[in-house]
N, C-alpha and C positions, 0 to 999 in steps of 0.2 A: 504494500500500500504506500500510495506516496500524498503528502500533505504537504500545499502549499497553502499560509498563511497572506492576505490581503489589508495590510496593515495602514487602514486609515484612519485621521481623526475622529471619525465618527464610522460607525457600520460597519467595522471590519468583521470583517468573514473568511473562510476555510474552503478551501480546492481540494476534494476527496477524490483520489485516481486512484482505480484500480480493477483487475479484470475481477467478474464476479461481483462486484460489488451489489447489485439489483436487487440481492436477496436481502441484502443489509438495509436496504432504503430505513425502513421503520425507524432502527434503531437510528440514526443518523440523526432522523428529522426530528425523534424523542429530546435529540441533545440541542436543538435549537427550540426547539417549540413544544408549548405544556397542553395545549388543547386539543381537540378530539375531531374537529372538523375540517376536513383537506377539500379543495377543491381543484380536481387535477383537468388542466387543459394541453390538449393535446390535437391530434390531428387525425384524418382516419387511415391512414398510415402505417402508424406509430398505435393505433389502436387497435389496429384488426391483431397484430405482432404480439402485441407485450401488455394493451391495455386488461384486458382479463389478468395478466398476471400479478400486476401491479394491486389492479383493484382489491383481489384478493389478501396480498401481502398486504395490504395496509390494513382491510375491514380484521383481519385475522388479529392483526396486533391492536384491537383496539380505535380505532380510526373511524372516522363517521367521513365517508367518501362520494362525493359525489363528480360528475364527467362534466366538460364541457367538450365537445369534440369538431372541430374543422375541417374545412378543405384544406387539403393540403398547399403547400405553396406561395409565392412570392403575392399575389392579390390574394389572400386573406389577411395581409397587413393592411387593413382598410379600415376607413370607420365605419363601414356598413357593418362587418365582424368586428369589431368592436361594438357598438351598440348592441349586438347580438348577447357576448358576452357580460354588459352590464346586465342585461335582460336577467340572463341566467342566473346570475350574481346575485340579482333583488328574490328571482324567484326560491331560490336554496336558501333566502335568508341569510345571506352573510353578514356578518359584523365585523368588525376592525379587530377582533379577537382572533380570527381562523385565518387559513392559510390557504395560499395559491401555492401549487404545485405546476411548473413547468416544465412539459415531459414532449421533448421534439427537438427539432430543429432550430437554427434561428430564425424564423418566423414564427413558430410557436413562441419559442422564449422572449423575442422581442414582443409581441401582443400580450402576452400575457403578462411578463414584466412591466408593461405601459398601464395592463389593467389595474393590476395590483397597485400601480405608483397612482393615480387618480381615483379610482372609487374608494369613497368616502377618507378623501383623500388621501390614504395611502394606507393596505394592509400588510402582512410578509407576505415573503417569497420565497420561493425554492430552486435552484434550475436544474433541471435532471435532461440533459441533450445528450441529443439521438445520433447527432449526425456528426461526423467529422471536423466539418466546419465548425457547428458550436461546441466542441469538445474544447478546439483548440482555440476561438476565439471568442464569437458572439457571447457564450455564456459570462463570460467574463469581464469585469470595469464596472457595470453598470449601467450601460445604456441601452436603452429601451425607447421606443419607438412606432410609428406607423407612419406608411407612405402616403403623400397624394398625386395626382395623375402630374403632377408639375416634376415631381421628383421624391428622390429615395429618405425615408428616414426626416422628413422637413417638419412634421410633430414628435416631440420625445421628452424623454429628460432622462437625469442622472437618478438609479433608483436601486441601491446592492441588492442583491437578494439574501439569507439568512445564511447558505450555506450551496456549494455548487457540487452537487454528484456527479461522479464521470466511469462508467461503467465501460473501458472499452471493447467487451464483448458485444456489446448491442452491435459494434460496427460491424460483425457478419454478417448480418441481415441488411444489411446498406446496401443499394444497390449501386455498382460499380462506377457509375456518372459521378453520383455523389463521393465516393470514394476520393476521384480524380478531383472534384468541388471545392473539396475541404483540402486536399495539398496541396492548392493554388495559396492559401490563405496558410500552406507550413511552409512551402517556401517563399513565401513575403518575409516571415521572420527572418530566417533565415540570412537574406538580401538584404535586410537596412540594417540587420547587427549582429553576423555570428557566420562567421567565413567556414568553422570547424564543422558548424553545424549544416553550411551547405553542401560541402564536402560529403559528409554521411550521410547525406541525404540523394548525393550524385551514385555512393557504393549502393544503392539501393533499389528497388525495380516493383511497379504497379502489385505485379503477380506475387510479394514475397512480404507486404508491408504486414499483417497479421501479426505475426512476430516481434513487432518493431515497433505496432499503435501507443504501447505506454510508454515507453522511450521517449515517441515524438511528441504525445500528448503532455507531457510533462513539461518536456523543453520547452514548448511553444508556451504553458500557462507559467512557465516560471519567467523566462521574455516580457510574456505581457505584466506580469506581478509591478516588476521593476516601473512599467512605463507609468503604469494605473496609480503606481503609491506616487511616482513625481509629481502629476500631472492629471488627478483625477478629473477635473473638468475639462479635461480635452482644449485647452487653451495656449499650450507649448510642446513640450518635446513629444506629451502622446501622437500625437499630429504624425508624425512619422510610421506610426501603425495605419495611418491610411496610403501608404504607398501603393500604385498602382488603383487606388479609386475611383479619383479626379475622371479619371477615364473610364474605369469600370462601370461605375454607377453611371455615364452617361448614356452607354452602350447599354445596359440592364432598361432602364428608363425609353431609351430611342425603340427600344424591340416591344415595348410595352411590357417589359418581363416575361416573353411566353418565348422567345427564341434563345440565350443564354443564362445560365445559373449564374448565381453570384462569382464565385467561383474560376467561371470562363471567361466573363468578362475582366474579372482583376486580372487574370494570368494575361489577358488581352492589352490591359491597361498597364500592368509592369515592363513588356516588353515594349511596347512602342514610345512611351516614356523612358525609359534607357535608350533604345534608338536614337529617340530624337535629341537628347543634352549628350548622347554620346557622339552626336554627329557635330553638333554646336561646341566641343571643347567640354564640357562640364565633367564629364563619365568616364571614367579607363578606359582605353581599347578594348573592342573584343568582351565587354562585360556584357552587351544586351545578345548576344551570340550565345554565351555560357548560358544566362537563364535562358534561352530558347531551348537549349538544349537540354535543362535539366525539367523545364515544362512537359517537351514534350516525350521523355520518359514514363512520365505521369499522364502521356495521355491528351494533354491540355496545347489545345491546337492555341498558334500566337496570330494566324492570318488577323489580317484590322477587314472586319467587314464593311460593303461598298454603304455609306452613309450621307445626306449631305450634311458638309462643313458647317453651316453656318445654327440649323438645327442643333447640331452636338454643343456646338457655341452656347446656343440659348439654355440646353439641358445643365451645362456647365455652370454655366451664370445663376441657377436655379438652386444649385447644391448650397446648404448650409453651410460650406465651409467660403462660401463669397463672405467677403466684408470690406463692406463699401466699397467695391471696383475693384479691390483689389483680390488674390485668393491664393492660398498657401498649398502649391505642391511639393510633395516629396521627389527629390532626385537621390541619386546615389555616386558619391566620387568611386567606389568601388563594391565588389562584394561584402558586405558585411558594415559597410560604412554608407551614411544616411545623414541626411538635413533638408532643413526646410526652406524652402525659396517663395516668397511674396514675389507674385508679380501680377502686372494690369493682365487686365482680358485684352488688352491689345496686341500682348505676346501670345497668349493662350496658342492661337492657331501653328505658331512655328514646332508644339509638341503635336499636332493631328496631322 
């Protein structure tokens, strides 16, 4: 079992890694929370799988459990699903006493997280993620969220959850997209600070990771630990965990979320963001080459799909990380090395 501790002024919380863990849940959530009534949202997914299991695990230990269950997927972070879920919420009778249980992906976690942070203004949480992706990242900082049709994450806030489960056995039953999804977002790590760690990640191959998920899941939540206790409101150096975004989340957004996972588009977004300051003097030779090549290992194609320019511009100018004209991408002087560069949207275009 591996235990990473989240050490903030306020809300510090615990990263519980380990294979197997699923069975333990009860006990876990006993040591953060004394009440009886859970309310687990999840997706039907993640429910046809594991929700029977769980449900039982919990009602068995005592637990008064009830479901809220989704469509799976990037539009379910909506406030249509969302109003849905307060609905639920009022109907199960919740109090600021009981608990949200977030059991999925990062869409489940982020909605549910956002639920949890606004009705009746704010009750716990839990994050119990399904998916690679939020194994290694979304479940963890505190940010929580939902989209609208302008762009990604544009309602949210800062909201810890009580304590974050990570069971990396659940990732067998992932199916292999997502698999390739969530190492888009392990080697980002990787890329803005930890050369050793991209290295073993280059000795390693789609078909072999099993073996290797707590390794990686660790590394990546101990990475993010460091950025999260700096920079908990995402106002300085955490900024650099969104490398490769800027572009991502344009391309997520341009497809209307139904042609690339999060995922694909970041691993989209890392490489031609290296291209381009690698081609402008910024980037070491040969670095946006390396991650192409360790992408597409993993599966994760780097082609920039055909777009137009000035649309992607406007997606761009839409993203929460605009402030006042100006907006702060991540480059990279080399593997493992990472900073932030403020610039106008007048330059924007020379990185598309």
């Amino acid at each position: 079992m591996r235990n990473i501790k989240i050490n903030l002024d306020k809300n510090s919380y615990d990263i519980i890694i380990k294979k197997n863990l699923f069975d333990e849940v009860p006990l876990f959530i006993k040591q953060v929370y004394s009440g009886k009534k859970v309310i687990v949202v999840t997706d039907k997914n993640v429910q046809n799988i594991y929700g029977k299991m769980l449900y039982e695990n919990l009602s068995q230990n005592g637990f008064e459990v009830y479901n809220i269950v989704l469509e799976p997927g990037e539009k379910s972070k909506s406030f249509d699903t969302l109003q849905y879920i307060y609905t639920k919420l009022i109907e199960y009778k919740v109090t600021r006493t009981d608990l949200i249980i977030a059991f999925g992906g990062g869409v489940v976690g982020d909605i549910a997280g956002f639920s949890a942070s606004t009705y009746l203004r704010g009750i716990p949480f839990v994050q119990i993620p399904t998916t690679l992706l939020a194994q290694v990242d979304s479940s963890i900082g505190g940010k929580v969220a939902v989209d609208l049709p302008q762009g990604k994450n544009l309602v949210g806030s800062f909201y810890n959850p009580k304590i974050v489960l990570i069971d990396t056995k659940l990732l067998k039953t992932l199916p292999q997209r997502f698999i390739k999804d969530g190492m888009a977002e392990v080697i980002k790590y990787a890329c803005i600070c930890d050369n050793g760690f991209f290295q073993y990640l280059n000795s390693l191959h789609l078909n072999n990771l099993q073996n290797h998920f707590e390794e990686i899941v660790y590394t990546c939540c101990d990475i993010k630990k460091i950025f999260v206790e700096h920079d908990e409101r995402d106002k300085g150096k955490r900024m650099i965990l969104n490398f490769g975004h800027t572009i991502g989340h344009a391309i997520e957004s341009y497809f209307n979320y139904e042609t690339f996972t999060h995922g694909e588009a970041v691993a989209k977004g890392m490489y031609q963001m290296t291209l381009a300051s690698e081609r402008i003097g910024i980037t070491k030779h040969d670095t946006a080459q390396n991650i192409k090549k360790i992408l597409e290992i993993f599966g994760l194609n780097c082609d920039f799909p055909t777009m137009d320019k000035q649309k992607v511009i406007d997606k761009i100018k839409s993203d929460k990380k605009n402030l006042s004209g100006i907006i702060n991408i991540i480059q990279l002087k080399e593997i493992g090395s990472a900073f932030i560069n403020s610039i106008g949207f007048n330059s924007i275009e020379k990185y598309l």
